[in-house]
C-alpha positions in Angstrom: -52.7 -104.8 120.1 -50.2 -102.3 118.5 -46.4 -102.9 118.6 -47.0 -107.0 118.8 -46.5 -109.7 116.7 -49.0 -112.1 114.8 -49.7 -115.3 113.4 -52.2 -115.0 111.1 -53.7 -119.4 111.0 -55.6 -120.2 107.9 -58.1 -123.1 108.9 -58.5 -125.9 106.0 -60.8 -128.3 104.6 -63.2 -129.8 107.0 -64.3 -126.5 108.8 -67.3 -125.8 106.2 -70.6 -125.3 106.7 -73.9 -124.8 104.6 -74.6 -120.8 105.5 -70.9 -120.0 105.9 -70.6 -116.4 104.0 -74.3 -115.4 104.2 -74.0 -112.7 107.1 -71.4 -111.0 105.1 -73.3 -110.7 101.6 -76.3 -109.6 103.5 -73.7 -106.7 104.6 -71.6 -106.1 101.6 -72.6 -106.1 98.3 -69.1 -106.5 97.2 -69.2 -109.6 98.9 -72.1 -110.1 96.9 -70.2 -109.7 93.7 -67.8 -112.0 95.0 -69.6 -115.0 95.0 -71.5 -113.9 91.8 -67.7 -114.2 89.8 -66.9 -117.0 92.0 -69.9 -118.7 90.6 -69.2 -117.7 87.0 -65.7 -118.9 87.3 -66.8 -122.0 88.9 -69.4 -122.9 86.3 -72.1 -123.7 89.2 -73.5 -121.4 91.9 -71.5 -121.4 95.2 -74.2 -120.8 97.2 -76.3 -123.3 95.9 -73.8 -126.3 96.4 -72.7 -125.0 99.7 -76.4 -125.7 100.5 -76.1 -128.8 98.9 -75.3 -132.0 101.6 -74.0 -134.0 98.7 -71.4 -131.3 97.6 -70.9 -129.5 101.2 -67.6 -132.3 101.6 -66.4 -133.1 98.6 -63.3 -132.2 97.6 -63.5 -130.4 94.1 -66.1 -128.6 95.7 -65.3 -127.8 99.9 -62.0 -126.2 98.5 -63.2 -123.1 96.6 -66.0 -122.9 99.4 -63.3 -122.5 101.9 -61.1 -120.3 100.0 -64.0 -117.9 98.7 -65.2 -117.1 102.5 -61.6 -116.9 103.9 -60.7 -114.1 101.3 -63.3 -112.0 102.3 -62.0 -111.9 106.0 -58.7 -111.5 104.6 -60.1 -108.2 102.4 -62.1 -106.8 105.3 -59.1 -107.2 107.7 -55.6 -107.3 106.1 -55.1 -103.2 106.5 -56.1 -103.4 110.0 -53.3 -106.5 110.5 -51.0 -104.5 108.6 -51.4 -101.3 110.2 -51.4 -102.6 113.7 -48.5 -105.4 114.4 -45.2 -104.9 113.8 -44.8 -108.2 112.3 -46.9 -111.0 111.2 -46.0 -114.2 110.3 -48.5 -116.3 108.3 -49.6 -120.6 108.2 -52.3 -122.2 106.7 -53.2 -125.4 107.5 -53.5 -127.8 103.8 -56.0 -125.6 101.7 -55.1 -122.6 104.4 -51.6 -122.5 102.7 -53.6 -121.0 100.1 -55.1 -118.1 102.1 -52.1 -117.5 103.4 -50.5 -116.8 100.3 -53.6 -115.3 99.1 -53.0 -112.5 102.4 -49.2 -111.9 101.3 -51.0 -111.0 97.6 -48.6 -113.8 95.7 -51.8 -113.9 93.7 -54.8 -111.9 93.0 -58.6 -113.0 94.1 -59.3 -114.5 90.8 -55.7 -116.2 90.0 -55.5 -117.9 93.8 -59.2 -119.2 93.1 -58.5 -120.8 89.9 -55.2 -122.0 91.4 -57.9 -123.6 94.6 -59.5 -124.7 91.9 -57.1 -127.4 89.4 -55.8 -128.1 93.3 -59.3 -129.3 94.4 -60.0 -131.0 91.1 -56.6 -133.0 90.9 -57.1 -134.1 94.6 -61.0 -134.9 93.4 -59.1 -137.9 91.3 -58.5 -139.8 94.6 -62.0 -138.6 96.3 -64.4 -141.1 97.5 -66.0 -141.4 100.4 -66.7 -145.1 100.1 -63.3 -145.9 100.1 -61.3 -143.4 101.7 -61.3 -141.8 105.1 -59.6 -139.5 107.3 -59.5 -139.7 111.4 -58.6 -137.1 114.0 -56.8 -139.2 116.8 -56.5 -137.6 120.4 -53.9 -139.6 121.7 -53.9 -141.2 125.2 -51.3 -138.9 127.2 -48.7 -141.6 127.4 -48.8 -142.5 124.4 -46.0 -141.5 121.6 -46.0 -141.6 118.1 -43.9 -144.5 116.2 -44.0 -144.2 112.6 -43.4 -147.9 112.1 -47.3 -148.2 112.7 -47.9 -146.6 109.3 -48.1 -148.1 105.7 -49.6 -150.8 104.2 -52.3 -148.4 103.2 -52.5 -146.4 106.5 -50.9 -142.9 106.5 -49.7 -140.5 108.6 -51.3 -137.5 107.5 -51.0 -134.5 109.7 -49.0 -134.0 113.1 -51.3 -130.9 114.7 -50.1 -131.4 118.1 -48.7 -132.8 120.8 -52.1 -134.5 121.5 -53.4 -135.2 118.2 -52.7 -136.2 114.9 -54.4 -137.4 111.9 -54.2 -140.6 109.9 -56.0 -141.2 105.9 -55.9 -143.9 104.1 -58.6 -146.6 102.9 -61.3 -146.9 104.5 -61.4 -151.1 105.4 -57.5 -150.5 106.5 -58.3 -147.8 108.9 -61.2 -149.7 110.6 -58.7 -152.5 110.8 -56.4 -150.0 112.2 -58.7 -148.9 114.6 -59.2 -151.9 116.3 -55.9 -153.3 116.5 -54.5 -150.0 117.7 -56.3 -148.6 121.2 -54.1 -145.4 121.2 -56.7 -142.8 121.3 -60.4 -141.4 120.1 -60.6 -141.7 116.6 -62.6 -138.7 115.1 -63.8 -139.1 111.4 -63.2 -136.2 109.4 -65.5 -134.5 107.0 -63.4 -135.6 103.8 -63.6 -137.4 101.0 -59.9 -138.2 100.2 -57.0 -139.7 101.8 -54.9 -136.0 101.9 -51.3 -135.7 102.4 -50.4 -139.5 101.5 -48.6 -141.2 99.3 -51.8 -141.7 97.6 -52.0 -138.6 96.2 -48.7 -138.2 94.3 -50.5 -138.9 90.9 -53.4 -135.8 92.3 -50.0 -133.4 93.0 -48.3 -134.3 89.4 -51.8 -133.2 87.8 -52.0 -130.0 89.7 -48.3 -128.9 89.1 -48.9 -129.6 85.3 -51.7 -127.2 85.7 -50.2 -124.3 87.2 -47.0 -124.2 85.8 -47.8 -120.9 83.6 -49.1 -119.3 86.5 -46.9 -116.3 88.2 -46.7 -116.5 91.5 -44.7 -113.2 93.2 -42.8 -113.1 95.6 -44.0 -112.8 99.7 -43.2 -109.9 101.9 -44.4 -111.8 105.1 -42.9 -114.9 106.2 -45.4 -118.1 105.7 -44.4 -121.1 106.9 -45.1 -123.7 104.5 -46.9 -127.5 105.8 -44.2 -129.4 103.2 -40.6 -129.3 105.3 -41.5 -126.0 107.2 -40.3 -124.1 103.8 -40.5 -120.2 104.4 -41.8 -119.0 100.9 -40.1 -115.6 101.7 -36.7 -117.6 101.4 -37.3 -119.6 98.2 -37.7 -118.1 94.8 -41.3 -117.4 93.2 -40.5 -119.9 90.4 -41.0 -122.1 92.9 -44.1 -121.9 94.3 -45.3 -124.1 92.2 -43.4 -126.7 93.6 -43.9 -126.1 96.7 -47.5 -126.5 96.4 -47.3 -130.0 94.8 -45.4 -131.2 97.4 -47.4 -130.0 100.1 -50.7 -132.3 98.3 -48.8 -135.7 99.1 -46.4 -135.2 102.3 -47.8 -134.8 105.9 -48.5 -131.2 107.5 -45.3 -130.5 110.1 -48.8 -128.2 111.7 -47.1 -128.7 115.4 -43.2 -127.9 114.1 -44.9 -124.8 112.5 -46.8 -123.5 115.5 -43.3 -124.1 117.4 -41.3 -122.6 115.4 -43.7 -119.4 115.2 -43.3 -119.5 119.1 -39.3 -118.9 118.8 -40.2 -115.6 117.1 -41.9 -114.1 120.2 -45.4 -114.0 118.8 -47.6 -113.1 121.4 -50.7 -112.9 119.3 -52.4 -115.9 117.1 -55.5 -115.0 115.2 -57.6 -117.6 113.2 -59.0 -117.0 109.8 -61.9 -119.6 108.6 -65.4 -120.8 108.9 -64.7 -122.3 112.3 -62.0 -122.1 114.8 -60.1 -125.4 114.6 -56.4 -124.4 114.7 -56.1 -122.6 117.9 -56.5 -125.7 119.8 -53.6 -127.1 118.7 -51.8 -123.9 120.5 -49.5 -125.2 123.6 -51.4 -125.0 126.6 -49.2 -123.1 127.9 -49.5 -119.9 126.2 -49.9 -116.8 127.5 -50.5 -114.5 124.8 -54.2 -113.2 123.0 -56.1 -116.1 120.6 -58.6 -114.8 118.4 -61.0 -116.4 115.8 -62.2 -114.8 113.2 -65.3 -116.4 111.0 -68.1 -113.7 111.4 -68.6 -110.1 110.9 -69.2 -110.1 115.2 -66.1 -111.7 115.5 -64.4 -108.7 113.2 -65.9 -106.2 115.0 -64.7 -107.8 118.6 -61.0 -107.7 117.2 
């Protein structure tokens, strides 16, 4: 795979799982380490609430779950990356932004975590199950997307693909949504918050209060941000941070990105992330390698 351009993908929330992480702490015992300061920063154990069906998908906690196993992949394969495409160009889907800028080292392990963290817990704010709700809609082939559907508390959250898209919102709207709009399968999504709305403007004015004293520095790689298709390479560090608040309340652009990725000749995506989600939204019509990576055998087959 030498002399070819990547796309790194960084999967977000919704693609844990309860033993996500286990086969590599029974390898590593840095990995071990990991989630031990994890934990500590955390103030609960990791493991323990990963196992946990009452934490496994909500918010505060399904963040730093995510993040923690993605940056192990990232450690056990970023030289390899480096050493073997001429370019890559990174995007993380919501929470994957994160990762993404966690590969390009804009932060340390410990600095991105707590960063994952204030995000998770300012989004928490607006997390509740019982009242709000996210669904996956494959969309009927003919059908196109009018924005004049939305509001009234019914967002458009995410635009993934020419085939599907994601709405959020509360929960007695959406049902009422549901069935006065045939226009697809709605999916429900495993989360607890209605994420990349205008509901969560008060959840991003929290977190950029929280992390305006961290420094961010500045990306090597271009990543392609979810708010407006920003290239972080081509803004200033200082801000990052607002960046990142603006990326909690407006939708993710995720099939503008993958296009615009496309223009740049990439003929390799790879996936990091406890599932592979992301590479279906690819265009059905490319030709080039797709790779997921969420398990030591999937490491050793790239």
């Amino acid at each position: 795979m030498s002399n070819k351009n990547l796309s790194l993908l960084f999967t977000g929330q919704g693609s844990q799982y309860a033993e996500m992480g286990l086969d590599f702490i029974q390898k590593y015992d840095w990995v071990k380490e990991r989630y031990s300061i994890s934990s500590k920063i955390l103030g609960y154990d990791l493991l323990d609430a990963q196992s946990n069906p009452n934490f496994l998908n909500l918010t505060q906690y399904s963040q730093p779950m995510i993040f923690v196993f993605s940056s192990i992949i990232i450690d056990l394969c970023k030289n390899y990356f480096n050493k073997n495409f001429s370019k890559i160009i990174l995007a993380g889907h919501s929470l994957g932004e994160y990762c993404a800028l966690y590969f390009a080292e804009s932060l340390d392990f410990e600095e991105m975590l707590r960063v994952v963290i204030y995000r998770a817990e300012s989004m928490s704010i607006v997390s509740d199950p019982n009242k709000y709700a996210m669904y996956a809609i494959l969309k009927k082939d003919d059908f196109k997307i009018d924005e004049k559907l939305f509001g009234d508390g019914v967002y458009l959250a995410n635009l993934n693909s020419n085939r599907q898209v994601v709405i959020c919102g509360l929960r007695d709207k959406l049902i009422e949504f549901k069935e006065q709009n045939p226009i697809g399968k709605f999916i429900p999504l495993n989360v607890s918050a209605p994420f990349h709305s205008d509901l969560m403007v008060k959840s991003a004015e929290i977190f950029s209060e929280k992390i305006k004293n961290n420094i961010f520095k500045k990306v090597e790689f271009d990543l392609i941000s979810n708010h407006k298709l920003v290239n972080y390479k081509n803004i200033s560090e200082k801000d990052y941070t607002k960046q990142l608040s603006l990326q909690i309340h407006s939708p993710v652009l995720w099939s503008d990105t993958i296009e615009n990725i496309l223009k740049e000749e990439v003929d390799t995506f790879i996936e990091i992330g406890p599932k592979k989600t992301l590479l279906n939204f690819l265009p059905r019509d490319f030709q080039g390698d797709k790779l997921s990576i969420s398990s030591i055998k999937d490491i050793e087959n790239v």
